[in-house]
N, C-alpha and C positions, 0 to 999 in steps of 0.2 A: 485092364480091369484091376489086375494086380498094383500095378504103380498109384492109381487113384486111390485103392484101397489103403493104403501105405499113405500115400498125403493127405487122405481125410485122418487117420489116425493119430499122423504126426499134428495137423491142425487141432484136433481136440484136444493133445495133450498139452500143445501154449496155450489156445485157448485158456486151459484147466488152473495151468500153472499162474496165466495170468490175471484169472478169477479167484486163485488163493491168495496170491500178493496185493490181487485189490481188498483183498476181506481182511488178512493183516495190516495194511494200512487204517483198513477204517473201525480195527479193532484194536492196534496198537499204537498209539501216535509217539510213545517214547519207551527206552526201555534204555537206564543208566546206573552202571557205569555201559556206557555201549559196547566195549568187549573188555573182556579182561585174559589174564596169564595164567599157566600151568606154572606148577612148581614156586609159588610164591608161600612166603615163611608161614604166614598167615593162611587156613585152608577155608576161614571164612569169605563170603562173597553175600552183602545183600544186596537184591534188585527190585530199582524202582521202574513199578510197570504203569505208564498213566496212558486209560484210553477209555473210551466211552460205555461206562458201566461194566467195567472190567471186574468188577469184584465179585461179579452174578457168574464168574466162572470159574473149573477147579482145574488145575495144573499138572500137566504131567510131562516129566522128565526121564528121559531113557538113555543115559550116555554114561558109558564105561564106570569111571571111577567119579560122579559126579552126583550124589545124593542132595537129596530133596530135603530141608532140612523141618523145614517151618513156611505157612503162611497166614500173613495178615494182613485182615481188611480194617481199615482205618474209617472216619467221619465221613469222608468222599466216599462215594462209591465209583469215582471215577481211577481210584489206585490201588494196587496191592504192591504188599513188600513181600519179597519172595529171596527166603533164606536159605542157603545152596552151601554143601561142604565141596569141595574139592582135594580129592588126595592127590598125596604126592606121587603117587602110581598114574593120575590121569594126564594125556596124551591132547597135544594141541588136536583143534578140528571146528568140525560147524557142530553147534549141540543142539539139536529142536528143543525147541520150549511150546509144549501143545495148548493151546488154552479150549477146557473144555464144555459144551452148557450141552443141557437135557440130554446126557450120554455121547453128545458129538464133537468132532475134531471143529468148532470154527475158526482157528488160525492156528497155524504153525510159526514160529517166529526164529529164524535162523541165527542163533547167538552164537559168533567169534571167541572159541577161548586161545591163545597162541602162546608160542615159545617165548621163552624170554632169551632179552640176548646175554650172550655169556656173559659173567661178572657182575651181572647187572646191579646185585646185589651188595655189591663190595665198592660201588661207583665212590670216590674219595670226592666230599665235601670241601666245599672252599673253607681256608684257614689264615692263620694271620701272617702266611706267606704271599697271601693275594691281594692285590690293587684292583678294585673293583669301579667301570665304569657305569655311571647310572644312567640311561639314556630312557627320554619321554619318546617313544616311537612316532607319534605323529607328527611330533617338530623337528626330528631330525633328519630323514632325508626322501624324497616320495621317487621309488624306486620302479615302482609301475604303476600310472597314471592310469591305466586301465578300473584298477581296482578302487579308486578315488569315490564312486556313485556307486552304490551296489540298489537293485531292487530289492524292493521289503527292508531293507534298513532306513530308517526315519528321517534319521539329518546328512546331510547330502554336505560338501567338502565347499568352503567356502574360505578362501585364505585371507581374508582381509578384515573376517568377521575373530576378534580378541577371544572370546571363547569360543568360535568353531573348530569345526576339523579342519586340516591344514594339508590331509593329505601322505604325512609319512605313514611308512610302513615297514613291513620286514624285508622287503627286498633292500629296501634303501640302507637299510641296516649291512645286511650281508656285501653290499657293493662297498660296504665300507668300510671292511673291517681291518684291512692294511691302515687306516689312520689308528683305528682302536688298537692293534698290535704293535707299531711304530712306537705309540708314546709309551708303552713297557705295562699296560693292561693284561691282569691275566686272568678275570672275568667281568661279568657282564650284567646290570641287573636291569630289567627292564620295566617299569613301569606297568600294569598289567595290561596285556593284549586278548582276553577273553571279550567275548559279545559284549559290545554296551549298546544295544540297540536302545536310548532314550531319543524323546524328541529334540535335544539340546543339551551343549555343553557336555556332550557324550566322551570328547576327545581323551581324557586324562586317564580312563579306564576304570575308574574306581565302583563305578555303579554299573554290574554284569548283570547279565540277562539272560547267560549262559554259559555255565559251568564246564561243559565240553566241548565248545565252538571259539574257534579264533575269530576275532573280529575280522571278517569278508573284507573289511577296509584297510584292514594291516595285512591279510593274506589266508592261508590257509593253514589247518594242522599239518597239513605235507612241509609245508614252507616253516613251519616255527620249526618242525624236527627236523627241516635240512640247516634252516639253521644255527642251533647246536651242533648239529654236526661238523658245520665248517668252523665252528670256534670251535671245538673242542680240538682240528686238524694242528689248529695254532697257539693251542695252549690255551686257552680261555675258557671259562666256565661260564653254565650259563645258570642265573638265579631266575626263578620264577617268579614275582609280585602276587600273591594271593591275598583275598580278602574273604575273612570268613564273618567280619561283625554285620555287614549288611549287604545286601543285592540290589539291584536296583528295582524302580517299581512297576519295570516294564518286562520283567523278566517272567517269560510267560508261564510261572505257577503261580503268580499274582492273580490271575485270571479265574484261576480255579483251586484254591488251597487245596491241601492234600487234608492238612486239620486245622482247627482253629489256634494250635498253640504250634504250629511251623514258626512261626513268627511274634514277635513279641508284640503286643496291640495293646492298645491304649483308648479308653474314651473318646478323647478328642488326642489331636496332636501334638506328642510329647518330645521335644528335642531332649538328649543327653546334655546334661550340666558339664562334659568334658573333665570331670574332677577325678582325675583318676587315686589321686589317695583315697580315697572312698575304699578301695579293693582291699589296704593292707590295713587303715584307721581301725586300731582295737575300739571303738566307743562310736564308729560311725551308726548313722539312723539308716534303717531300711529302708525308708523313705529317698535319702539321697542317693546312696547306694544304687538301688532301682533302678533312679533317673539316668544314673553314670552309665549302670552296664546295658540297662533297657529300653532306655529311651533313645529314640532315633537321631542318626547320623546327621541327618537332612529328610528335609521333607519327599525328597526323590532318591530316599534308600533305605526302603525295609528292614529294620532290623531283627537278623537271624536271633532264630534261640538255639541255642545248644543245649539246654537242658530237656529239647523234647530228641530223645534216643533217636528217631528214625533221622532228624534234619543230623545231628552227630555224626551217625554212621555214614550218610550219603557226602559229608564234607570229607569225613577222614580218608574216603573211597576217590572220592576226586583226586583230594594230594596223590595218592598213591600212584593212581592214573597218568597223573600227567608225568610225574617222575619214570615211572616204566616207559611212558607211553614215548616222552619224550628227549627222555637223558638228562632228566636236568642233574643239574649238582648242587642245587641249594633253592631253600625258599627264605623270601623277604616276606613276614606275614603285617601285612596293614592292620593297625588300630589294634595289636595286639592284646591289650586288657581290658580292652571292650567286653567282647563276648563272657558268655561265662566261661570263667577261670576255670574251672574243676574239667570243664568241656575240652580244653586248649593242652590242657595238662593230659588227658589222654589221648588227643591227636598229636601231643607231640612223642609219646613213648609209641603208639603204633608206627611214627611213620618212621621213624630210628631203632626200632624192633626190626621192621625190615629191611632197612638201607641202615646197622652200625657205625659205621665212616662219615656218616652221610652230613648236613649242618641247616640249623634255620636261625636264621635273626628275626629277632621281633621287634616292631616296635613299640616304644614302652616310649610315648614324648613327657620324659617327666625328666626334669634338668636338674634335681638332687641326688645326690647316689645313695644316700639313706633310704629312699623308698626306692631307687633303680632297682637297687642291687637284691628287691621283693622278688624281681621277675626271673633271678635267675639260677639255673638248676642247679638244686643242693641247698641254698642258702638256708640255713635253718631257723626260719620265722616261727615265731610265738603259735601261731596259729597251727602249723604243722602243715602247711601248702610249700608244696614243689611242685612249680611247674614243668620242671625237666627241659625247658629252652634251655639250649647251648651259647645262645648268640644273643647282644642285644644291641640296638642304638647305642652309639654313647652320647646321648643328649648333653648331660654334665659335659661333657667335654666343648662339647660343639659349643656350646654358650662360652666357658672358659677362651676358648680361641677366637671368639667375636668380641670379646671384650679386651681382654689382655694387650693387645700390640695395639689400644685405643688410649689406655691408661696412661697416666702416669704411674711413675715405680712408688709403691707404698708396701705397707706391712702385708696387706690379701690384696693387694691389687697389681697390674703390669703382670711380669714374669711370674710375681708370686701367684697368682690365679691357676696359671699352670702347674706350678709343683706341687697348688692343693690338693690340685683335681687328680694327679697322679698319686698322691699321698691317700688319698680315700682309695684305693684297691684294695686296702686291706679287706672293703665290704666284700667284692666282689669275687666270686667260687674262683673263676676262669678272666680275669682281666686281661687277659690276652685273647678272649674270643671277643672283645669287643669291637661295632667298628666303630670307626674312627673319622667323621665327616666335616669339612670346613662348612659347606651347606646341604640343600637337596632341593625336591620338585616343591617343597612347601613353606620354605620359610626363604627371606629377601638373600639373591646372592651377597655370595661372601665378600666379593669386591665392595659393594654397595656397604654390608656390614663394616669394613675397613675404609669406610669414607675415600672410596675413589683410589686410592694408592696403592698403586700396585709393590711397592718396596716392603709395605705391609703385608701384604699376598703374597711377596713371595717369601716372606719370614710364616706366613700358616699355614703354605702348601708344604715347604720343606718341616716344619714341624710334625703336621701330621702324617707325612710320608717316615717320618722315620721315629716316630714316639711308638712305643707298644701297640700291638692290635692288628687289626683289618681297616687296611686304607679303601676308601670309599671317596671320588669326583663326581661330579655334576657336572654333566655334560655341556660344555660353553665355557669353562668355568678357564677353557685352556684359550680361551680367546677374551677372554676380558667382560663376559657377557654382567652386566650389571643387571639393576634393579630391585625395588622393595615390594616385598613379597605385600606389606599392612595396603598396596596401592592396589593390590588385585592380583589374580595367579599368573595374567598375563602376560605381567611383566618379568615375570621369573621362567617364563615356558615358550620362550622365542624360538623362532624358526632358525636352525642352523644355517649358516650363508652357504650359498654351494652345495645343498639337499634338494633344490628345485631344479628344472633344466634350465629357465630365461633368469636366475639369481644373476645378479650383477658381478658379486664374487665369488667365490668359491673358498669359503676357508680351509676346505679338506687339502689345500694345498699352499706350501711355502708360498706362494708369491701371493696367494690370494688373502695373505695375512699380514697386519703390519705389523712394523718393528717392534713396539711392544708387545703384541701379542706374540710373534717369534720368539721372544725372550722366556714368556711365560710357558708356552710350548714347548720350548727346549729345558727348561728345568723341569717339568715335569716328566719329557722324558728321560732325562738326566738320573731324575731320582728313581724314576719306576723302572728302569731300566738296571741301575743298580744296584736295587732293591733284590729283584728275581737273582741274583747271585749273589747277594750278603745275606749267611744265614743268621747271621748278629742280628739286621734290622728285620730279618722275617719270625727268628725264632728265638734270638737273646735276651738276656737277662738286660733289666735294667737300674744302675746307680746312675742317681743326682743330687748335684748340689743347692742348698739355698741359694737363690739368687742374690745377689749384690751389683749394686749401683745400675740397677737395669741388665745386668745381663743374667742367664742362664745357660750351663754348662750341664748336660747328662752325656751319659756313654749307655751305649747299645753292647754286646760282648755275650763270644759265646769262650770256651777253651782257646779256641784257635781264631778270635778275629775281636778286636776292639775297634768301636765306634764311635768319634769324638763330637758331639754336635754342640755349637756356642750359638748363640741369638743374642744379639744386643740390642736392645729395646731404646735404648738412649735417640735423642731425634739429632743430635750433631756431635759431632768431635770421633775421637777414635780411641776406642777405649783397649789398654796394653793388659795385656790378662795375666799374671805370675799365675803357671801352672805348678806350681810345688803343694796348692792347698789340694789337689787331686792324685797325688802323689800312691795313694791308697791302690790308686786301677794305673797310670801312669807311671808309675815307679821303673817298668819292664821295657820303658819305649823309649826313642831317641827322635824321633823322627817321624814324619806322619808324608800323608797327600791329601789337598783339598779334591775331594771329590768334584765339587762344584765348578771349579776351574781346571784342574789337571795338574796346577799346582804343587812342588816337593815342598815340602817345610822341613827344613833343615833342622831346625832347633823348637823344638819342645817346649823349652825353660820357658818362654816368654810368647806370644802370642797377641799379634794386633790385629781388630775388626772394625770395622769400618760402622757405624751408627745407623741403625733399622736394617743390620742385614746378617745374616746367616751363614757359618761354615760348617760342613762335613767334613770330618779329618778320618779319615782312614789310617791308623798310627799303625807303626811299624817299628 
């Protein structure tokens, strides 16, 4: 009798338990950030709570060191923001969050606050000691096929279709990171791999659906934080891709606003005029202006407002999130002068308020350094905006290297394009946190830019591998991957060979690549490789000379290490270089080594280069 007495008991109380979990479910359908950290710099934490008429109830909190701070009901009655202090006295754990209507408990909601791990805080940011790989995750290698169809995700894997999913994902990444470590890579940016649950064209990640979900199709949050983890075992950082100017339109608070000004709306359908001087034009009309920062991306990507506090907060909580959550060591922010400015400017002091070391690049696609150099923290504009970015594209630059080794040698043109572009630093706070990109996932490769020639390529890979800044490849870039972006993004976002199981080749491997592409492969690991131990090209000073007769001569140099780099632009003959006009940094040396070849160069005085090609002298 006793034992029955005991199992009916135990049975009410799952029953009970499993009568509260169903009532939380149908009283809580979201609560984000979904957990968060003890001991974080910051003791603020707001929470967004969305569920079916959730605002008709009052909140109650009972755990240690964790006060109640404020609550607001907003236009929906289907959300409340629920503002929480956390001291630095509280203690990881589960904390009930009670939600209460006519005097009674109708859900408990078990919120995760936890440890952080040690240092976390002090995580070192990538700098311009790093060669950064840029990889599109779904074209580079599909590592479990398993995850290819997920149910309730919209578009389904389809490799033949030029804007479908293709299949890669994070496994395929992590299987591969001995090729990404070999070529001398010492992070990683990845293109974003949050939800893009759209019906189509979903692959490139730019239109999210969900802010704290890996795309089911790339893998899971377990799988994006193991793999950090396994780059960080080998040296490699991992950058995050965020986008805060817009979501997609399938991101399920589309469904249900929270207010009417979440988001920036418009009459009818307004595309952004893409004109980003609008942001710094003393005399610009509010009119354009508007259309630049608030009018939409695409018609399949709502554009965020940051000027309403609550979308703010919940973006600057996400960064935070995924950086604890995940370890990253940098964020790449999409369409950075989109959103609003003044917004951007203080999610970039919270999120290096908490992480000091820490580093974000923005992108600012604007190819003059006169207004570039708006975007970047400190600059002291007329207006009195700092944005407090650390990091920015170097567009100017990227266009200088698409042009230059096409030219002919004139007054701003050839070689000289480059030492323009290098001569405008003076705009910039931090020219050396810049990076430094022959191309990327949106504009035509770089091969393609240098009409096919790879003697050209490899005069703008060794350029940008060893000119100022943070080096940045596009992944393919090491196999000769062509194509013009103006033809479609298609062509610029191929399938790596060797990322499928039935690929014909495998590039990830010496034989599965040809001879030219082996060349190009081995210079770049030639360079990245000894880059990571010259602290001249990661961390030195740089003098250059005006170019003459197509060539260009700078040196890289810290106290203890000079770096001789020549480019000869000319398309035949061999041009004899009399080093005595560099005699200034040169004076102290006798003797060098061509990096490139292994090469001793015995004699200094004089110097011969072969037409359209590049040396690295290591002088001694």
């Amino acid at each position: 009798m006793k034992l029955l007495q005991i199992l009916y008991v135990a049975m009410m109380i799952l029953s009970s338990s499993n009568i509260l979990e169903a009532m939380s479910t149908a009283v809580i359908k979201r609560i984000e950030p979904t957990n968060w950290w003890v001991g974080m710099h910051s003791p603020e934490l707001q929470l967004l709570v969305y569920g079916p008429q959730i605002a008709s109830t009052d909140i109650r909190i009972d755990y240690g060191s964790v006060s109640l701070k404020k609550v607001t009901k907003v236009e929906n009655p289907n959300y409340l923001f629920v503002d929480l202090l956390i001291s630095p006295t509280a203690k990881a754990g589960t904390m009930p969050i009670e939600f209460i209507k006519g005097g009674k408990v109708i859900c408990t909601y078990e919120y995760q606050l936890l440890d952080r791990e040690a240092g976390s805080m002090y995580r070192k940011g990538f700098d311009s000691g790093d060669a950064i790989y840029l990889i599109m995750p779904d074209r580079f290698a599909n590592g479990n096929p398993q995850n290819d169809n997920i149910e309730g995700l919209l578009e389904k894997t389809d490799r033949k279709a030029p804007y479908g999913r293709h299949g890669g994902d994070l496994q395929g990444i992590l299987d591969h990171l001995d090729y990404v470590e070999e070529m001398g890579f010492t992070s990683i940016w990845l293109n974003p791999v949050m939800e893009n649950n759209q019906p189509m064209a979903s692959y490139h990640g730019y239109a999210i659906t969900d802010f704290y979900r890996i795309d089911a199709r790339l893998g899971t949050n377990e799988e994006f934080k193991t793999l950090t983890k396994e780059c960080n075992k080998r040296g490699i950082k991992m950058i995050m891709d965020m986008v805060f100017n817009h979501c997609g339109s399938n991101h399920w608070w589309m469904k249900d606003l929270p207010m009417f000004s979440w988001i920036n709306q418009w009459e009818e359908f307004t595309r952004s005029n893409y004109r980003l001087s609008t942001i710094s034009d003393p005399y610009v009309s509010r009119a354009d202006k508007d259309q630049s920062v608030k009018g939409w991306f695409d018609t399949t990507m709502p554009d965020l407002n940051l000027e309403n506090e609550f979308m703010m907060n919940y973006m600057i909580q996400n960064s935070i999130w995924w950086i604890e959550y995940a370890g990253l060591e940098g964020i790449r922010m999409d369409t950075y002068p989109y959103p609003d400015k003044h917004g951007m400017a203080v999610w970039t002091q919270r999120i290096l308020n908490e992480y000091p070391n820490f580093n974000i690049v923005g992108e600012s696609w604007i190819t003059e350094a006169s207004k570039l150099c708006y975007w970047q923290k400190d600059f002291p504009n007329k207006d009195g905006y700092n944005s407090h970015l650390p990091s920015l594209m170097d567009f100017p630059m990227q266009d200088a290297i698409k042009r230059a080794f096409n030219e002919e040698e004139g007054w701003e043109t050839g070689m000289s394009r480059l030492y323009n572009t290098l001569a405008d630093d003076h705009l910039y706070r931090n020219p050396m946190n810049l990076v430094v990109f022959p191309d990327n996932h949106d504009e035509g490769r770089i091969l393609h830019a240098l009409q096919n020639d790879t003697a050209k390529l490899k005069m703008a890979l060794t350029y940008a591998a060893t000119t100022r800044g943070i080096l940045q490849i596009y992944y393919g870039t090491e196999l000769l991957m062509n194509g013009n972006g103006l033809d479609g993004h298609d062509k610029i976002r191929l399938d790596f060979p060797g990322g499928w199981k039935n690929d014909k080749l495998n590039a990830f491997t010496k034989e599965g690549r040809n001879t030219d592409q082996n060349k190009i492969f081995g210079l770049i690991k030639k360079l990245l490789n000894y880059r990571k131990h010259s602290e001249a090209l990661k961390y030195g000073n740089t003098l250059h000379f005006i170019p003459r007769d197509g060539v260009y001569v700078y040196f890289r140099y810290t106290d203890n290490e000079t770096i001789m780099v020549i480019l000869n632009n000319n398309t035949k003959g061999i041009k004899h270089i009399d080093t005595s006009r560099f005699k200034e940094i040169t004076g102290g040396f006798n003797q060098g080594t061509n990096i490139l070849t292994g090469r001793a160069i015995g004699n200094l005085k004089s110097i011969n280069i072969k037409a359209k090609s590049a040396m690295v002298i290591e002088l001694k």
